[in-house]
PyMOL CGO cylinders between C-alpha atoms (Angstrom):
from pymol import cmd
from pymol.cgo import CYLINDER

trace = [
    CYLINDER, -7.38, -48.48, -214.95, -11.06, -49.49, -214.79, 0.3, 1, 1, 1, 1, 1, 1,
    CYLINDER, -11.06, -49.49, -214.79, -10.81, -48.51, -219.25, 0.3, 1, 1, 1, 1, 1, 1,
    CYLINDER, -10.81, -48.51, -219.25, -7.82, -50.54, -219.85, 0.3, 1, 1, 1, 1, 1, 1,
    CYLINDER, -7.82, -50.54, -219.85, -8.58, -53.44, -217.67, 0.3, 1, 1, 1, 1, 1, 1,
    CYLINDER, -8.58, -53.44, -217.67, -11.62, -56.17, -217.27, 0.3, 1, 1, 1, 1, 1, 1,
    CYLINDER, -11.62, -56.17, -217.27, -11.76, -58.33, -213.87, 0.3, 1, 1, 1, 1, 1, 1,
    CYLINDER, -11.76, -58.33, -213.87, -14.21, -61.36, -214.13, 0.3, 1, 1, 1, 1, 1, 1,
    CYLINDER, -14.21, -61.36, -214.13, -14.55, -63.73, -211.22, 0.3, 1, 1, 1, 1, 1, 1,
    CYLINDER, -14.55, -63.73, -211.22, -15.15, -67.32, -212.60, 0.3, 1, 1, 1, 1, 1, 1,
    CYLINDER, -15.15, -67.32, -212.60, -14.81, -69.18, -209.35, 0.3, 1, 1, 1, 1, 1, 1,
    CYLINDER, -14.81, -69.18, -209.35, -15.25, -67.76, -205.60, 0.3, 1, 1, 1, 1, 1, 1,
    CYLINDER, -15.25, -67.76, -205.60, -11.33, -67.93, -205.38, 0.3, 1, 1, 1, 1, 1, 1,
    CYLINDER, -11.33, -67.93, -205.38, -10.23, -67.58, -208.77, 0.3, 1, 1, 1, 1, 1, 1,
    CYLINDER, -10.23, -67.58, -208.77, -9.98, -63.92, -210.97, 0.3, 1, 1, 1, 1, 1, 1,
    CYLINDER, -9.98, -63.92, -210.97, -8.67, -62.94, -214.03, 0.3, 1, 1, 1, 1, 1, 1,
    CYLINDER, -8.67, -62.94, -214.03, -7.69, -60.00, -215.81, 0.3, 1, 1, 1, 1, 1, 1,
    CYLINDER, -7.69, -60.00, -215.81, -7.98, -59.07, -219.51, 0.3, 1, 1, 1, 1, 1, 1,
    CYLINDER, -7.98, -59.07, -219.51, -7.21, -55.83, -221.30, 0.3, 1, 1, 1, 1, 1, 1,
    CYLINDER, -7.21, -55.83, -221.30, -9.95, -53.97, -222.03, 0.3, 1, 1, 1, 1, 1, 1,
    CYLINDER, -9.95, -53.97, -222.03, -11.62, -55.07, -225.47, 0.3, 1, 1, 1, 1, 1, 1,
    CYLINDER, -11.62, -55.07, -225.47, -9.76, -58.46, -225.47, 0.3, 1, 1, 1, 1, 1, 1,
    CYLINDER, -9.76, -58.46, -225.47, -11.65, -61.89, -224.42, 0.3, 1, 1, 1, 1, 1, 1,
    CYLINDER, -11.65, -61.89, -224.42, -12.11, -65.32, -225.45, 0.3, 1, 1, 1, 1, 1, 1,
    CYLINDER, -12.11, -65.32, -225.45, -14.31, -63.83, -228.45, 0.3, 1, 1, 1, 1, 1, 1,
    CYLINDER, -14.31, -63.83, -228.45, -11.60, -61.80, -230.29, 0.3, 1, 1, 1, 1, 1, 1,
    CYLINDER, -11.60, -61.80, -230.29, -9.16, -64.36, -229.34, 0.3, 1, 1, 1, 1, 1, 1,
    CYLINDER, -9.16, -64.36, -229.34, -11.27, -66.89, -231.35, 0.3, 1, 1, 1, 1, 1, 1,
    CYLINDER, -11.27, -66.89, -231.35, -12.33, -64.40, -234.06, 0.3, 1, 1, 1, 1, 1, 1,
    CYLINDER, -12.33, -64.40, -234.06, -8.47, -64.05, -234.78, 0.3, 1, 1, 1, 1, 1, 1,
    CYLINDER, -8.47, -64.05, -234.78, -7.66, -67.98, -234.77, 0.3, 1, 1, 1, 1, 1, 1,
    CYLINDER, -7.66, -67.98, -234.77, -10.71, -68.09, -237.02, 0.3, 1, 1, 1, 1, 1, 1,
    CYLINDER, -10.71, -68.09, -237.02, -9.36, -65.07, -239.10, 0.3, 1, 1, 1, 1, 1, 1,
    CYLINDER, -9.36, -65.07, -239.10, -5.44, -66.93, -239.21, 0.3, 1, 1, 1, 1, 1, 1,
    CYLINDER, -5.44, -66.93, -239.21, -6.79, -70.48, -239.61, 0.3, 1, 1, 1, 1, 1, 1,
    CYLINDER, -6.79, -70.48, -239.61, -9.77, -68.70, -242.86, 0.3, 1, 1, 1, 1, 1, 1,
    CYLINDER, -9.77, -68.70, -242.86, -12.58, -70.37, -240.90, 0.3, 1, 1, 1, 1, 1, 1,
    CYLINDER, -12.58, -70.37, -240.90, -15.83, -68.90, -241.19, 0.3, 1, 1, 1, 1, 1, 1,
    CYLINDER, -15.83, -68.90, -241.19, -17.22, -68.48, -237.53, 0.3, 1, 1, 1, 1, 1, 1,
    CYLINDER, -17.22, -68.48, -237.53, -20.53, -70.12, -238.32, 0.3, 1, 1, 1, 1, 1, 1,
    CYLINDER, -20.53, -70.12, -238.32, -18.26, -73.52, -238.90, 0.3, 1, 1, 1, 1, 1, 1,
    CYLINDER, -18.26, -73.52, -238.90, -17.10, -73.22, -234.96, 0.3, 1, 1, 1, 1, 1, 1,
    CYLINDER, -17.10, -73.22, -234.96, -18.26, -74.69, -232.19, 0.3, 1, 1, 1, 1, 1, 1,
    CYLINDER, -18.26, -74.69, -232.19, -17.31, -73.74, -228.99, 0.3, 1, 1, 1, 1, 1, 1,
    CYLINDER, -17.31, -73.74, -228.99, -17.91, -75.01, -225.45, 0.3, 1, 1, 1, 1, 1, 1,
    CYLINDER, -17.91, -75.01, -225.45, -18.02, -73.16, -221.88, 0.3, 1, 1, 1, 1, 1, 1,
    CYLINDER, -18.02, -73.16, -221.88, -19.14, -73.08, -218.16, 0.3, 1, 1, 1, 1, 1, 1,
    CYLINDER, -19.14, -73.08, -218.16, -18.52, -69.34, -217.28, 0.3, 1, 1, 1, 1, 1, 1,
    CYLINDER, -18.52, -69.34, -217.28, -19.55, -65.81, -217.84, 0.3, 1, 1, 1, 1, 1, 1,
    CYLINDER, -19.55, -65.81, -217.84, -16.35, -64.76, -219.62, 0.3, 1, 1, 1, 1, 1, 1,
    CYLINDER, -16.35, -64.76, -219.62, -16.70, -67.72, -222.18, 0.3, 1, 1, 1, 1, 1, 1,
    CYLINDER, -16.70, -67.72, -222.18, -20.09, -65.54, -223.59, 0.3, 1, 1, 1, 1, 1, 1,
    CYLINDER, -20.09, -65.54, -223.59, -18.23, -63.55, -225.81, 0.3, 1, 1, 1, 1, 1, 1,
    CYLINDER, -18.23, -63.55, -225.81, -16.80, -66.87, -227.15, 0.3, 1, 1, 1, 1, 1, 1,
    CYLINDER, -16.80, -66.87, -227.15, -20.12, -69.15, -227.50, 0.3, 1, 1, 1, 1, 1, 1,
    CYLINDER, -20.12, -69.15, -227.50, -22.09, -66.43, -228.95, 0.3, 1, 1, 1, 1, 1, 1,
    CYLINDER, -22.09, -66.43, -228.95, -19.23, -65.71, -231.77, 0.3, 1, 1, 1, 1, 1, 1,
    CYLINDER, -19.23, -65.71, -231.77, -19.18, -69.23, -232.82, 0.3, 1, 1, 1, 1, 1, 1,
    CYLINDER, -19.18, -69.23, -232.82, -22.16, -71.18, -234.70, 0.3, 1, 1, 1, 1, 1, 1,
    CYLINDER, -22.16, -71.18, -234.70, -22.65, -73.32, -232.37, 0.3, 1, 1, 1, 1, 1, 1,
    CYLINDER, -22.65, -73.32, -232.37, -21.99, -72.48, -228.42, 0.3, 1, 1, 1, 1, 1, 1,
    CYLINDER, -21.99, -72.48, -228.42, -22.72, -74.71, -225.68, 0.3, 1, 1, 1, 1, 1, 1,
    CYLINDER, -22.72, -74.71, -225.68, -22.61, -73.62, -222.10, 0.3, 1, 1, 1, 1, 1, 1,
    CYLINDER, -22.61, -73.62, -222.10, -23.44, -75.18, -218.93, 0.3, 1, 1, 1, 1, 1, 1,
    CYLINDER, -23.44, -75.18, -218.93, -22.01, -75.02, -215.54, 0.3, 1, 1, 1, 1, 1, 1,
    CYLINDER, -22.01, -75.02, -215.54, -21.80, -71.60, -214.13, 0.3, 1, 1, 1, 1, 1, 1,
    CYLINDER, -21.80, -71.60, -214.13, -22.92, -70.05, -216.96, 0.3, 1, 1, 1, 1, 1, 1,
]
cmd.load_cgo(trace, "trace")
């Protein structure tokens, strides 16, 4: 299971579970893909470790928080 599935804990209560190779990264590189937007003219916004993928895809990624 441990190749097919990713667990992140982004709050002491809170967990979530992504198939392996899919995060907030690809999920934006596809919009990006649909919608013909060239990453660099993204900016993205985040306050945990599973938003990294995401920020560091886009232009411009800001994090704070948890992060």
């Amino acid at each position: 299971m441990k190749d097919r599935v990713v667990f992140s804990k982004t709050e002491p209560f809170y967990y979530e579970a992504t198939a392996a190779g899919v995060d907030k990264g690809t999920g934006l590189e596809r919009l990006c893909n649909y919608l013909k937007i060239a990453p660099e003219n993204v900016m993205a916004l985040g306050d945990q470790a599973n938003d990294a993928p995401m920020l560091e895809y886009t232009g411009i990624g800001v994090a704070w928080g948890m992060l």
